[in-house]
PDB file of N, CA, C and O in Angstrom:
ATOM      1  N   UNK A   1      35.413 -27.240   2.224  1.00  0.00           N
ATOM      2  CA  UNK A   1      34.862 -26.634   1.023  1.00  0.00           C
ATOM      3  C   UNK A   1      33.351 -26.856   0.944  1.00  0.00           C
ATOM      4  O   UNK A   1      32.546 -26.048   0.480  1.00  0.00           O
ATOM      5  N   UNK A   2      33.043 -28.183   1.516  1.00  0.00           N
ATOM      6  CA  UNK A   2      31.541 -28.696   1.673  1.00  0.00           C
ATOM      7  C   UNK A   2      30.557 -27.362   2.499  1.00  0.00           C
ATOM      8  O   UNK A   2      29.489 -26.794   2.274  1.00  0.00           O
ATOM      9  N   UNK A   3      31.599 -27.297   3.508  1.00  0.00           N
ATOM     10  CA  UNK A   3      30.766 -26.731   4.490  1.00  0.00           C
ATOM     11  C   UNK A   3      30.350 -25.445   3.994  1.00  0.00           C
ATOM     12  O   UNK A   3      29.255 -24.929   4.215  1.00  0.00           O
ATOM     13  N   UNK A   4      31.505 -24.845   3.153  1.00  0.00           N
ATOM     14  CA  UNK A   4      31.675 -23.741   2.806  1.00  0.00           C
ATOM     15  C   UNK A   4      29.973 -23.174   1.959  1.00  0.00           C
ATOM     16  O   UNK A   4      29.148 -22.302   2.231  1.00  0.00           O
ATOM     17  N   UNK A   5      30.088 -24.149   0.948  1.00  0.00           N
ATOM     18  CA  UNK A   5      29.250 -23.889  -0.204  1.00  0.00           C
ATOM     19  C   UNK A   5      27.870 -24.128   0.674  1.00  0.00           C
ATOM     20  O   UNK A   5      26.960 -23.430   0.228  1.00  0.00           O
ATOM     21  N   UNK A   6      27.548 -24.794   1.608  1.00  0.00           N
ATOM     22  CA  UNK A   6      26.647 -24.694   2.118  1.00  0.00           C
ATOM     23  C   UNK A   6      26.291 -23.730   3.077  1.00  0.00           C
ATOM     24  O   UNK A   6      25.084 -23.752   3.317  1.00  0.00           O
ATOM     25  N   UNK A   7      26.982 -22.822   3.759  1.00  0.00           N
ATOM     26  CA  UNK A   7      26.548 -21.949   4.614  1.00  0.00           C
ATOM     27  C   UNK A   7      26.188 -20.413   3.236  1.00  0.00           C
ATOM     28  O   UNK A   7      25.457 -19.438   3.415  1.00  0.00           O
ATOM     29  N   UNK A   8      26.828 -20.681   2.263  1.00  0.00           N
ATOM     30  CA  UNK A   8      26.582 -19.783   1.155  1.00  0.00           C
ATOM     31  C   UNK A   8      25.314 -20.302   0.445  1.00  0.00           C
ATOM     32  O   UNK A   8      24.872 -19.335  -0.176  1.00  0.00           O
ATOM     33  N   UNK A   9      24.800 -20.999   0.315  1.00  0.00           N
ATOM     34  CA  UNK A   9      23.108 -21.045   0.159  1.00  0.00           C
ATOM     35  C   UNK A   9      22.268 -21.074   1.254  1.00  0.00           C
ATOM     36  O   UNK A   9      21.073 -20.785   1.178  1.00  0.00           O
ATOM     37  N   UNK A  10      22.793 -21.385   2.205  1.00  0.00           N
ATOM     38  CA  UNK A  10      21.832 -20.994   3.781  1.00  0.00           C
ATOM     39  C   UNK A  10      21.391 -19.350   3.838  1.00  0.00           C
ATOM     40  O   UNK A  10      20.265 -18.901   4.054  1.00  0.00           O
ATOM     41  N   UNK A  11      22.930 -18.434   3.516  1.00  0.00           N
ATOM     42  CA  UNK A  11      22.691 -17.204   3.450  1.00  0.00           C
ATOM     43  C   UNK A  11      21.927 -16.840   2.328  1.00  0.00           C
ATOM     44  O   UNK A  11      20.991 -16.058   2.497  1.00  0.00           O
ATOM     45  N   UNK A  12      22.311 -17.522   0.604  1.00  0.00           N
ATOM     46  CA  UNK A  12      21.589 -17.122  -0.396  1.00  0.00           C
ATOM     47  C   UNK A  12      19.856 -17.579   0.434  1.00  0.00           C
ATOM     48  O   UNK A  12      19.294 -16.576   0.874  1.00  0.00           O
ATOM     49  N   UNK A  13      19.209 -18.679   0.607  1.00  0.00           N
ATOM     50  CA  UNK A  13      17.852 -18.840   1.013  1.00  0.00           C
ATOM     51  C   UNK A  13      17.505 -17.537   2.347  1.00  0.00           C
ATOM     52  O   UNK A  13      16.337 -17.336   2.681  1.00  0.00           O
ATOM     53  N   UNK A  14      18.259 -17.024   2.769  1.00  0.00           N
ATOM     54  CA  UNK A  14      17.883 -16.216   4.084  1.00  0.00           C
ATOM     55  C   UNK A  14      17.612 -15.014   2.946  1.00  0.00           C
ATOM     56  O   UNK A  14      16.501 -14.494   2.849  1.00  0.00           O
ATOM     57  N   UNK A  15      18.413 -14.740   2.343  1.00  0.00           N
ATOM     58  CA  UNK A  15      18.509 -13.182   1.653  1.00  0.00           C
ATOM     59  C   UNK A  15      17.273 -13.384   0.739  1.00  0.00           C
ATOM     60  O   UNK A  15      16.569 -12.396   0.530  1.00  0.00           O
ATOM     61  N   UNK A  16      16.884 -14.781   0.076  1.00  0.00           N
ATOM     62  CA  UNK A  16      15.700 -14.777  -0.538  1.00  0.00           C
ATOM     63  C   UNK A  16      14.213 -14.272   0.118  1.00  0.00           C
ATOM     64  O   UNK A  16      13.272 -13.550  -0.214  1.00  0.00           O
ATOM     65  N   UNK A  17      14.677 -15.244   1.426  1.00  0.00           N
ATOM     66  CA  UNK A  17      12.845 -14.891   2.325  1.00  0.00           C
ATOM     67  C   UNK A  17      13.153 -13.603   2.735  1.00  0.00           C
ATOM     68  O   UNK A  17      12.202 -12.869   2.467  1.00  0.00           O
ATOM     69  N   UNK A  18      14.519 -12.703   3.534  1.00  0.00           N
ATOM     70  CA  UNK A  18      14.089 -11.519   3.184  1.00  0.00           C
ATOM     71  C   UNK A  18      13.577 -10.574   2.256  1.00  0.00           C
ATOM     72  O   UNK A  18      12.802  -9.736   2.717  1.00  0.00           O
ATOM     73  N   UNK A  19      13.842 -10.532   1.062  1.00  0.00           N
ATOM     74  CA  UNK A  19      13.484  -9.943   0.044  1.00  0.00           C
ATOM     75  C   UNK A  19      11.865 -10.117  -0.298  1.00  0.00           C
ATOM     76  O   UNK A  19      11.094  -9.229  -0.662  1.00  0.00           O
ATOM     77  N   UNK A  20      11.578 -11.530  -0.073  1.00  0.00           N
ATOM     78  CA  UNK A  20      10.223 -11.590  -0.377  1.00  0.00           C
ATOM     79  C   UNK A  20       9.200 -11.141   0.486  1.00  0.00           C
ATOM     80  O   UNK A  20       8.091 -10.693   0.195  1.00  0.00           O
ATOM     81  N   UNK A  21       9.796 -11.348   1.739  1.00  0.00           N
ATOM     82  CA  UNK A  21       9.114 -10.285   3.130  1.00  0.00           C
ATOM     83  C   UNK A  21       8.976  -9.001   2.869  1.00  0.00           C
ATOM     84  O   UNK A  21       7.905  -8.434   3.085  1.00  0.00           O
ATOM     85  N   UNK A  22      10.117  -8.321   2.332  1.00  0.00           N
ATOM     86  CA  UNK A  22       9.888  -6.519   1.797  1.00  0.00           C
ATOM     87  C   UNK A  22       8.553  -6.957   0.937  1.00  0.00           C
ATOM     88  O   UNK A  22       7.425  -6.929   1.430  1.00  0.00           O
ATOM     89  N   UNK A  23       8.854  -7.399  -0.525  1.00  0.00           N
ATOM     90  CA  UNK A  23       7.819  -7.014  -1.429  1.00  0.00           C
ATOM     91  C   UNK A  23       6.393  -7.666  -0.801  1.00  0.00           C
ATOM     92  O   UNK A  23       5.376  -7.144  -1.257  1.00  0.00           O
ATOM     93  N   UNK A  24       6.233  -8.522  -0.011  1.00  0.00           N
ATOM     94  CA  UNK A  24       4.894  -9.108   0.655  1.00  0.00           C
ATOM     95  C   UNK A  24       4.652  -7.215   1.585  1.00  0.00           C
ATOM     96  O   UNK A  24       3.565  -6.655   1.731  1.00  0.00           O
ATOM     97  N   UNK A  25       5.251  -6.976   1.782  1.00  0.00           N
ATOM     98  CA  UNK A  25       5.076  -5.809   2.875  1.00  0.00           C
ATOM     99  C   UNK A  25       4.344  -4.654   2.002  1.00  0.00           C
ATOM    100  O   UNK A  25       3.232  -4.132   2.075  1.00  0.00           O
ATOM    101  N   UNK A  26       5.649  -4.457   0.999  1.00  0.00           N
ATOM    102  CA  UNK A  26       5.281  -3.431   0.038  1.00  0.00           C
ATOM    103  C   UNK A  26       4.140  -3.580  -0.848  1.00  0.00           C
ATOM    104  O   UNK A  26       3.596  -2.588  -1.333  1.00  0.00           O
ATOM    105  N   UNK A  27       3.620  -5.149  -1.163  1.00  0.00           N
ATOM    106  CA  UNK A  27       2.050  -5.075  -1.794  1.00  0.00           C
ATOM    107  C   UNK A  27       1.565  -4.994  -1.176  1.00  0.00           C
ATOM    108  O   UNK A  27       0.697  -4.241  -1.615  1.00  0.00           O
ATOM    109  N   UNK A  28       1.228  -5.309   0.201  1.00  0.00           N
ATOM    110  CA  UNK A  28      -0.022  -4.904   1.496  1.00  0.00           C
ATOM    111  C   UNK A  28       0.061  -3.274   1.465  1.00  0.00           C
ATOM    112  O   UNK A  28      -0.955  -2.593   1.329  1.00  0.00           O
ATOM    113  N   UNK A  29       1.442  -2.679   1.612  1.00  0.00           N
ATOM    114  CA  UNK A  29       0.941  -1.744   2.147  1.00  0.00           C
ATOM    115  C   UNK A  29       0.787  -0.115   0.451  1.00  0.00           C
ATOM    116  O   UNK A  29       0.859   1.103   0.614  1.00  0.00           O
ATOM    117  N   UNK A  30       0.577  -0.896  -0.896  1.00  0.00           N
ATOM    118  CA  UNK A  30      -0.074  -0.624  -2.074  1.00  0.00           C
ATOM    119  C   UNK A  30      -1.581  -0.898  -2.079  1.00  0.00           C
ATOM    120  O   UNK A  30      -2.390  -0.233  -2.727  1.00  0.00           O
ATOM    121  N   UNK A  31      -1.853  -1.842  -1.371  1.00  0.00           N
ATOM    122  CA  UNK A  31      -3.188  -2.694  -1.634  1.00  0.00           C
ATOM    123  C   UNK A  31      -3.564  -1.408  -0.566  1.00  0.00           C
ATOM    124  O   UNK A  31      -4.195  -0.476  -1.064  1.00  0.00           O
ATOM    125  N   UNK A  32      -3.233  -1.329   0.748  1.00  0.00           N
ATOM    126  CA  UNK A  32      -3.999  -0.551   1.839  1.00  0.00           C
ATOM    127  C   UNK A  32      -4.273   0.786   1.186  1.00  0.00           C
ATOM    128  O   UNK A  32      -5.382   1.309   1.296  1.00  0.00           O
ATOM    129  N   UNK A  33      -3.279   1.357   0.504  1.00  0.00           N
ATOM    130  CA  UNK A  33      -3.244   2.886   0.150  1.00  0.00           C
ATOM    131  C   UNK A  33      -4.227   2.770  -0.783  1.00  0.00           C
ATOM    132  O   UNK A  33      -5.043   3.691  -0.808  1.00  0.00           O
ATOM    133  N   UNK A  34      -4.399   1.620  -1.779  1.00  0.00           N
ATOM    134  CA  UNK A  34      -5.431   1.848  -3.095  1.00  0.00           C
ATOM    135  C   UNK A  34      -6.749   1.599  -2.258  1.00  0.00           C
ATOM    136  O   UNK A  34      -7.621   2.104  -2.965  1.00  0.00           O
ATOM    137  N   UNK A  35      -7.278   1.154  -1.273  1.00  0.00           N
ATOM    138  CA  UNK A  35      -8.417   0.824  -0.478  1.00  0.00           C
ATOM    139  C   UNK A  35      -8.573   2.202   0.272  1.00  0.00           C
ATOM    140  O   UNK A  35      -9.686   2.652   0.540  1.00  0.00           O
ATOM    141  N   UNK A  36      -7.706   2.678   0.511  1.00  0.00           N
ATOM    142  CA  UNK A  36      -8.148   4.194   1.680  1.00  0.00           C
ATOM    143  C   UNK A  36      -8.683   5.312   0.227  1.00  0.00           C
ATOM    144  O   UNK A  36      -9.728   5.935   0.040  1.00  0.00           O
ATOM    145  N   UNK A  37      -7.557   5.190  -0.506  1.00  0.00           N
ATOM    146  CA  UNK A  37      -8.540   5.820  -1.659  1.00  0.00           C
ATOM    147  C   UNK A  37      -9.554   6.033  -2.098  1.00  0.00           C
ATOM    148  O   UNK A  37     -10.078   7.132  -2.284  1.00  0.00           O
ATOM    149  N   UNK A  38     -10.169   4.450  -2.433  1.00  0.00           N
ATOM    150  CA  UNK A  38     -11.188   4.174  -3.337  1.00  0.00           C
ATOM    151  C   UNK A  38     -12.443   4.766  -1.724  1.00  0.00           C
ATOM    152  O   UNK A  38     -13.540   5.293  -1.909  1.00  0.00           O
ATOM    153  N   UNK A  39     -12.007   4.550  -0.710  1.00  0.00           N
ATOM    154  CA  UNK A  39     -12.819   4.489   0.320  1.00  0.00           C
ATOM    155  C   UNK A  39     -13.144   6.482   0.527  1.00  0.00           C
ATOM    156  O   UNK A  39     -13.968   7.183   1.116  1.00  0.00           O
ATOM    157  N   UNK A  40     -12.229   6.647  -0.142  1.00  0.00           N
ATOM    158  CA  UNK A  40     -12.057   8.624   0.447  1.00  0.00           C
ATOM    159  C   UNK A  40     -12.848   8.925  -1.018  1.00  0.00           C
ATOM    160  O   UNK A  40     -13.051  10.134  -1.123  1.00  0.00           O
ATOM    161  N   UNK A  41     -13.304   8.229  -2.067  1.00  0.00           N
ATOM    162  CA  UNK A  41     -13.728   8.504  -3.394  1.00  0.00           C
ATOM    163  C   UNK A  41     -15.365   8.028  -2.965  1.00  0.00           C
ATOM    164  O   UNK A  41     -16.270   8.838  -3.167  1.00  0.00           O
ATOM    165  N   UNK A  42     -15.533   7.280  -2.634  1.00  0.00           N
ATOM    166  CA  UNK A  42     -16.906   6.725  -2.038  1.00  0.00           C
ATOM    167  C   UNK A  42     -17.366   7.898  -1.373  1.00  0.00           C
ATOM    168  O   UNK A  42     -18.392   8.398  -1.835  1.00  0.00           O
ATOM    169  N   UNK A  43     -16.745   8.541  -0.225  1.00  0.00           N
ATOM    170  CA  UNK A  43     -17.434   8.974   1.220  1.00  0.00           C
ATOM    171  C   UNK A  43     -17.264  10.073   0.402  1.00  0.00           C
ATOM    172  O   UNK A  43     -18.311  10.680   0.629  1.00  0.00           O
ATOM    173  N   UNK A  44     -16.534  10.862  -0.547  1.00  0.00           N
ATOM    174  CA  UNK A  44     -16.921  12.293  -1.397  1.00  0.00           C
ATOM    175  C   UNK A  44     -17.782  12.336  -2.158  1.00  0.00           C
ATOM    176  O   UNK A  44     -18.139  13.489  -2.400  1.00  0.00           O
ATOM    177  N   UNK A  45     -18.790  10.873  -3.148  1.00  0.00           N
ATOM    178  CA  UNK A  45     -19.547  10.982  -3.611  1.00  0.00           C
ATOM    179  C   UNK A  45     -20.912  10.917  -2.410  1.00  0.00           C
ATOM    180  O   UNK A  45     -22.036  11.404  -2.528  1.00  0.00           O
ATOM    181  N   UNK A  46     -20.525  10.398  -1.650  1.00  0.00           N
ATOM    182  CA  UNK A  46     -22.197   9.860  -0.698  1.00  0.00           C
ATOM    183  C   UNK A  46     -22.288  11.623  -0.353  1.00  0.00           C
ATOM    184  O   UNK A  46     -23.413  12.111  -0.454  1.00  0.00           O
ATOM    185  N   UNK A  47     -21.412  12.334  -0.049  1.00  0.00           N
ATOM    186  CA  UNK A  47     -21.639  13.654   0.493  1.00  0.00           C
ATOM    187  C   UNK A  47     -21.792  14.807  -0.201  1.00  0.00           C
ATOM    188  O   UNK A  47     -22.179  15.926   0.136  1.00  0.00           O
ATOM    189  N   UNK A  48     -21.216  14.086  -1.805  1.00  0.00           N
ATOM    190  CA  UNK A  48     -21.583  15.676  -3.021  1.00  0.00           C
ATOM    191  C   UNK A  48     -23.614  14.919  -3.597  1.00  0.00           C
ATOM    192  O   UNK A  48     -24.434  15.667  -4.130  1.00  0.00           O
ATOM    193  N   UNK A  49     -23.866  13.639  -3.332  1.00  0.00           N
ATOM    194  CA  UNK A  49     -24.654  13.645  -3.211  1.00  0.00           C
ATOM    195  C   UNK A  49     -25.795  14.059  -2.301  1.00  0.00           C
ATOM    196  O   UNK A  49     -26.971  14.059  -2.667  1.00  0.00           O
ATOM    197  N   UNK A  50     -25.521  14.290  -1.508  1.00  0.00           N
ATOM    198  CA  UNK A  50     -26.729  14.630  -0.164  1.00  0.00           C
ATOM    199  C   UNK A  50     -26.752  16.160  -0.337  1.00  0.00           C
ATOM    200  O   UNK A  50     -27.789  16.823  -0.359  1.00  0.00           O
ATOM    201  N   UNK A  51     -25.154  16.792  -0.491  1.00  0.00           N
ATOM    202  CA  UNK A  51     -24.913  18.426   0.045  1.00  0.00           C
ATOM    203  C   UNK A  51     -24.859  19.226  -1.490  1.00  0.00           C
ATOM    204  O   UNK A  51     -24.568  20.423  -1.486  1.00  0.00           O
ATOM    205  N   UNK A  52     -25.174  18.469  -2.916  1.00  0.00           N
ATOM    206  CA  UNK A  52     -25.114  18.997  -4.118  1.00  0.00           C
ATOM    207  C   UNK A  52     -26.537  19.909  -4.097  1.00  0.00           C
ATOM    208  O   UNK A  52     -27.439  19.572  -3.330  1.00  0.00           O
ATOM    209  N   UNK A  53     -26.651  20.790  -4.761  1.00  0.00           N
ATOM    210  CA  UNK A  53     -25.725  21.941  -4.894  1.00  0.00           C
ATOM    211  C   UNK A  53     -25.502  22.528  -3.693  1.00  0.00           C
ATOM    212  O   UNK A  53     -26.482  22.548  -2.948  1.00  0.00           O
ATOM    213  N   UNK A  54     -24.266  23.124  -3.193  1.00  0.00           N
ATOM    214  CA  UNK A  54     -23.387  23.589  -2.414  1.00  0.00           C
ATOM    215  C   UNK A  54     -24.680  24.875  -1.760  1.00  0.00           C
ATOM    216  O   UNK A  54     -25.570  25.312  -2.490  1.00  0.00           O
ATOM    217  N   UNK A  55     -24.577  25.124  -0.883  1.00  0.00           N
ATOM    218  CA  UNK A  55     -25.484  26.214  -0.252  1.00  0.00           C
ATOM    219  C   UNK A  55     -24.394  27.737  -0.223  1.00  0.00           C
ATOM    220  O   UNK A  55     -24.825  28.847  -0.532  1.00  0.00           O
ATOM    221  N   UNK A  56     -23.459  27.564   0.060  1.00  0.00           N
ATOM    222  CA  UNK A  56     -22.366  28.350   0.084  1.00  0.00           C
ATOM    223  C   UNK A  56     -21.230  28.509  -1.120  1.00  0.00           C
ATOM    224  O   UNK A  56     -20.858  27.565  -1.817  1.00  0.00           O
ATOM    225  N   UNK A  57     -20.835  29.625  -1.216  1.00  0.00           N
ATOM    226  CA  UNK A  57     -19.780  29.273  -2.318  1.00  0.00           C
ATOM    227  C   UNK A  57     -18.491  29.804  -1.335  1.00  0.00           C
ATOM    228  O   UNK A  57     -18.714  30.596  -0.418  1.00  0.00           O
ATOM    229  N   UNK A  58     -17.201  29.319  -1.601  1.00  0.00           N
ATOM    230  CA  UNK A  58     -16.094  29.281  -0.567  1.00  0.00           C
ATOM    231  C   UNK A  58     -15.355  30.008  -1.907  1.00  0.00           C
ATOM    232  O   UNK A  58     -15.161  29.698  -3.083  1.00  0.00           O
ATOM    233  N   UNK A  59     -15.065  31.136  -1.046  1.00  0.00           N
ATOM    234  CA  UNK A  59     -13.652  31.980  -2.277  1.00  0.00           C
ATOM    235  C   UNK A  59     -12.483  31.839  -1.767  1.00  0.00           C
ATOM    236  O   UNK A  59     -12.225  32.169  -0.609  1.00  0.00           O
ATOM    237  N   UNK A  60     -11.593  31.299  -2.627  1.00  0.00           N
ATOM    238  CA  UNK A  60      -9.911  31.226  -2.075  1.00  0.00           C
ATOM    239  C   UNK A  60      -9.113  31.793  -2.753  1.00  0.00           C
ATOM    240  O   UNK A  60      -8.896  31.510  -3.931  1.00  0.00           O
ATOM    241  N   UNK A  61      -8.361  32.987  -1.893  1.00  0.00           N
ATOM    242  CA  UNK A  61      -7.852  34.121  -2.523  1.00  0.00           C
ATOM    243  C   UNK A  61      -6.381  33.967  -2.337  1.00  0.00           C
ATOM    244  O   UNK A  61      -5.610  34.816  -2.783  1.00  0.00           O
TER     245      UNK A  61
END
């Protein structure tokens, strides 16, 4: 019965560090997506700055 209850918290502690491995995964890979963002929001202002006002106007029909 000893043994028992103990291989059932060996598994409960395994199923813990998995779980915390997903969400460690899943905030890196929130943190990466909010950084490529902020980084694609940067490189559109450095370029509506240099290329403002537009020389061309683009019609989409």
């Amino acid at each position: 019965m000893e043994a028992k209850a103990q291989a059932q918290q060996q598994q409960g502690f395994a199923e813990a560090k998995i779980l915390e491995e997903k969400l460690a995964a899943q905030a890196r890979g929130e943190e990466q997506q909010a950084n490529a963002k902020e980084n694609w929001v940067l490189l559109m202002r450095k370029f509506l700055k240099k290329n403002w006002p537009l020389k061309r106007v683009v019609r989409v029909n």
